[in-house]
Phi, psi and omega in degrees: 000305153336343197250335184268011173259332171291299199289302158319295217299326194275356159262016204084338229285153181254327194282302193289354170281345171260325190280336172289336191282344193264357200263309164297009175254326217245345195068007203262121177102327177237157162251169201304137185210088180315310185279352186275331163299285162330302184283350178292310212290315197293342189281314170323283201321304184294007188254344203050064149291101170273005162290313173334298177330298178280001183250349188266094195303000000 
């Protein structure tokens, strides 16, 4: 599942650039990685992703 979110997301998709970031936040399928978390949420975030949004301090 991780691989099809790696994959949307390197296509733009804004919604798997915030589930991949919750997913490097959370470790579940990767492992926790904080910056990695962080550049999904923020790549999202510049697409006007409103999960992105609430999760990007």
């Amino acid at each position: 599942m991780c691989e099809w979110f790696q994959t949307a997301a390197q296509q733009g998709d804004p919604h798997a650039k915030a589930s991949l970031g919750a997913r490097y936040e959370t470790g579940h399928g990767v492992g926790r990685i904080a910056p990695k978390a962080f550049q999904g949420y923020r790549k999202a975030e510049e697409q006007g992703s409103a999960v992105a949004q609430n999760e990007t301090p």
